[in-house]
C-alpha positions in Angstrom: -11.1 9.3 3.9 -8.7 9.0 6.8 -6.3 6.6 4.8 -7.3 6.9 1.2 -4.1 4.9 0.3 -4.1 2.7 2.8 -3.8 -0.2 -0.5 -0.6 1.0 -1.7 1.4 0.8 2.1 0.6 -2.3 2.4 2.0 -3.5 -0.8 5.3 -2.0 0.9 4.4 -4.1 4.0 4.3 -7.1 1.8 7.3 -6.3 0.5 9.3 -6.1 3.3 7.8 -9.6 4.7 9.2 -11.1 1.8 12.6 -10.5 3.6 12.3 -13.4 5.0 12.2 -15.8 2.3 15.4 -13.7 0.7 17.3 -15.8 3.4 16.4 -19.1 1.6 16.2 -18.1 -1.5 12.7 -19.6 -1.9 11.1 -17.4 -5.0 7.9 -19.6 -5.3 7.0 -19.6 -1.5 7.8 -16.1 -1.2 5.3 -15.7 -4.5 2.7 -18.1 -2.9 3.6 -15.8 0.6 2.4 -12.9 -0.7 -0.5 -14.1 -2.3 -2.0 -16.2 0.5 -1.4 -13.8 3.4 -1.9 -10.9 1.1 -5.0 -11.7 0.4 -5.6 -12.7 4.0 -4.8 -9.6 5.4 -7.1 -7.3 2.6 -9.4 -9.6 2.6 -9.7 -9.6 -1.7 -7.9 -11.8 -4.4 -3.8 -10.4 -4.3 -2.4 -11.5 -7.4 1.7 -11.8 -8.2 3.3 -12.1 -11.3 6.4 -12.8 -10.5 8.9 -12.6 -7.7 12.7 -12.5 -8.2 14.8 -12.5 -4.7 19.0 -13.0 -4.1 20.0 -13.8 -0.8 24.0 -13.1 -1.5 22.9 -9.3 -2.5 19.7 -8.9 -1.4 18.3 -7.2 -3.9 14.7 -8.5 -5.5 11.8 -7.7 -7.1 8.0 -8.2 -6.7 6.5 -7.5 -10.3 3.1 -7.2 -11.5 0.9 -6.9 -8.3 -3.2 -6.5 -8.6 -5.3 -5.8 -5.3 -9.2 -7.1 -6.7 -11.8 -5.2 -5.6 -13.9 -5.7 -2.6 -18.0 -7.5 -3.0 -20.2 -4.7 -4.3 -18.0 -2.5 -5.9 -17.8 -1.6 -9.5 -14.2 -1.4 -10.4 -12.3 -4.3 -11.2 -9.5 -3.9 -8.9 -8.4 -1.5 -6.2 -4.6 -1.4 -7.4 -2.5 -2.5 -9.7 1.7 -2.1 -9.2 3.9 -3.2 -12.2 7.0 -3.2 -10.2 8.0 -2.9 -6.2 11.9 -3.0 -6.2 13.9 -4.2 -3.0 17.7 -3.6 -1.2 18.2 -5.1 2.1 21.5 -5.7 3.9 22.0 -9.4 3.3 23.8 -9.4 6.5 20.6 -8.7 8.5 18.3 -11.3 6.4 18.5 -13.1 9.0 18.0 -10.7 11.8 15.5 -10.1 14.1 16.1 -6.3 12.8 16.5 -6.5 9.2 18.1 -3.5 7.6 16.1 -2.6 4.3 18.3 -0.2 1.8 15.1 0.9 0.0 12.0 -0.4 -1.2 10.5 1.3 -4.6 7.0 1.5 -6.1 7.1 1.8 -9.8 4.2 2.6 -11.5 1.5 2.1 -9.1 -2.1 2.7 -10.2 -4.7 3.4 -7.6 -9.0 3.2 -8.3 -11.2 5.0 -5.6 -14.9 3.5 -5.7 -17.4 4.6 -4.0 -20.8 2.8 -3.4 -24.1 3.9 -2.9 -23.6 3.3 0.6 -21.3 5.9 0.8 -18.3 3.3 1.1 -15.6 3.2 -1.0 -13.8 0.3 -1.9 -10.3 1.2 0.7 -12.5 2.1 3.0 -13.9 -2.0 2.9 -9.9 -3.2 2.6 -9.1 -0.7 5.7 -11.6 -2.6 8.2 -10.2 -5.8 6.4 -6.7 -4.9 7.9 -7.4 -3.7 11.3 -9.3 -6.8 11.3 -6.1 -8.7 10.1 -3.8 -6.5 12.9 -6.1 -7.6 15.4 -6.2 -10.9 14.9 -2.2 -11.0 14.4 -1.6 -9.2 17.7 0.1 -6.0 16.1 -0.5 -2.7 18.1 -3.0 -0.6 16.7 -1.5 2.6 14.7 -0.3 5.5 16.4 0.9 3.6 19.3 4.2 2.6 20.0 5.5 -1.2 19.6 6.8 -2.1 22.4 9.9 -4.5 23.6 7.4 -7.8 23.5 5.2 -6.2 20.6 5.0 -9.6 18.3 6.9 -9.7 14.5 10.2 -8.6 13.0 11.1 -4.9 12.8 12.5 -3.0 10.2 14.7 0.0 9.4 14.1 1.1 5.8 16.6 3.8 4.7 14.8 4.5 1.7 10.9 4.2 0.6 10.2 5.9 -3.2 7.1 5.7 -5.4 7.3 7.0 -8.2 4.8 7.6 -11.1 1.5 6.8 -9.1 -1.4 6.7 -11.7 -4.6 8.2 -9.4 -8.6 7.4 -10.9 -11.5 8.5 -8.6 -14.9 7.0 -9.6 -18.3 7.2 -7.3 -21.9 6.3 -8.5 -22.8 10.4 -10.0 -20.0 9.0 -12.6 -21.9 6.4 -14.0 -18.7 4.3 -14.5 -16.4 7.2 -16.0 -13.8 8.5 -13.8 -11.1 11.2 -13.5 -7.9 10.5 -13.0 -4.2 12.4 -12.2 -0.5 11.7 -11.2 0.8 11.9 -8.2 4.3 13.8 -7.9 6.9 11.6 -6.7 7.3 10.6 -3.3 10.6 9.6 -1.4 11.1 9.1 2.5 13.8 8.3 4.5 15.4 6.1 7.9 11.5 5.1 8.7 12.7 3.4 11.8 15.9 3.7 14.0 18.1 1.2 16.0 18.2 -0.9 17.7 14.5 -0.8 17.9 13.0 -0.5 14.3 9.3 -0.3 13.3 7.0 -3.2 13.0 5.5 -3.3 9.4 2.7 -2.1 10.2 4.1 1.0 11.7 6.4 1.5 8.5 2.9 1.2 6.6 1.4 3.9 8.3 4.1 6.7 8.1 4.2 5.8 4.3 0.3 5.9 4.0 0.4 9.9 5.9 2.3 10.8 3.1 0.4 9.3 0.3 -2.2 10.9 1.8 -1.0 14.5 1.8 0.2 14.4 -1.8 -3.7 12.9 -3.1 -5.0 15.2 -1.0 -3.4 18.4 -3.0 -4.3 16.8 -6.1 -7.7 16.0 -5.8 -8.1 19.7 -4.8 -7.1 21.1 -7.9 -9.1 18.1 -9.7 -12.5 19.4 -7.9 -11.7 22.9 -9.2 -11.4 21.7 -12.5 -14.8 20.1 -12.3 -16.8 22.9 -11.2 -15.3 25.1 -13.9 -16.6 22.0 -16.6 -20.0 22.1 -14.9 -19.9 19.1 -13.2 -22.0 19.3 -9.9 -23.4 16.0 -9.2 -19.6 14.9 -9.8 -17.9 17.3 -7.4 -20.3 16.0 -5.0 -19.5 12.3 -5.2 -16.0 12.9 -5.5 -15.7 15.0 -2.3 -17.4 12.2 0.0 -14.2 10.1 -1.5 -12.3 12.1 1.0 -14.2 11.8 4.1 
């Protein structure tokens, strides 16, 4: 699965959108925000919490975010983040570059699903964002934003997740799953001046490295199965990854 984690970066996307509404101090539009074009651009229910933002400092938080799961999918949702943590320069809130100190996922916990189909449940949300990206005029990934590419830009000093809660389930499971930690991740000065990154952009060099470290771990998770005896699990587990 070219972007297994593809869920999780955009939760940072949202995240840094939110900037906006730091500038006006607007907590319940930036909660409504989030939810409405969250949803939008996954196409399945995004659910906030709460949302606490200062524009004198701003610092905020977005707590207790759940992605639902795609139609025809087993799992009751597809991620569930109990806190994303924010530090902008207040000074660029207003910006068309807005400087982001660091942006921290706490706690995330991620559910791969796999149909019969041989779909899994990100790889539904993926085509749900391209779709979005389209539709919004972003540049496809890979490619570089140009001077009249549409939407703010970012630099973000700072991206950490830390404590990421992995479970991978397909149909030879029959509902039971196995599940890991990821090790902690931390990047740094996504984005340089004066031209930034779109979120997008941001979103994918975040999602690379989720990538890598799930990729190491379900490794050693597959092992771990075939020494238990596990065949028809190994099996559904590895098409998880394609």
């Amino acid at each position: 699965m070219k972007k297994a984690l593809i869920v999780l970066a955009v939760l940072l996307v949202l995240a840094a959108g939110a900037a906006w509404f730091v500038a006006n101090k607007l907590d319940v539009l930036a909660h409504y925000a989030l939810e409405k074009y969250g949803s939008e651009m996954l196409g399945v229910d995004v659910k906030v919490k709460d949302v606490d933002l200062s524009p004198t400092d701003g610092r905020g938080s977005i707590k207790g975010v759940e992605i639902g799961a795609p139609k025809g999918f087993t799992t009751p949702r597809t991620a569930r983040v109990g806190e994303i943590r924010l530090a902008l320069d207040a000074a660029t809130i207003r910006d068309d570059l807005v400087v982001i100190r660091e942006i921290a996922v706490e706690a995330p916990e991620i559910w791969y699903d796999r149909a019969g189909s041989g779909t899994t449940n990100l790889d539904a949300i993926q085509k749900n964002i391209e779709a979005y990206l389209k539709r919004s005029g972003t540049p496809a990934e890979g490619k570089a934003a140009g001077p009249q590419a549409p939407g703010r830009r970012y630099v973000i000093e700072k991206v950490s997740i830390r404590g990421a809660r992995v479970t991978m389930t397909a149909a030879g499971l029959k509902g039971q799953g196995i599940g890991f930690t990821l090790p902690d991740i931390e990047l740094r000065n996504i984005g340089q001046r004066p031209e930034g990154v779109t979120a997008a952009q941001a979103a994918n060099v975040v999602t690379n490295a989720l990538i890598s470290k799930i990729a190491q771990r379900v490794i050693t998770n597959v092992d771990a199965l075939r020494r238990g005896g596990k065949d028809a699990a190994i099996d559904a587990l590895k098409n998880l990854l394609r």
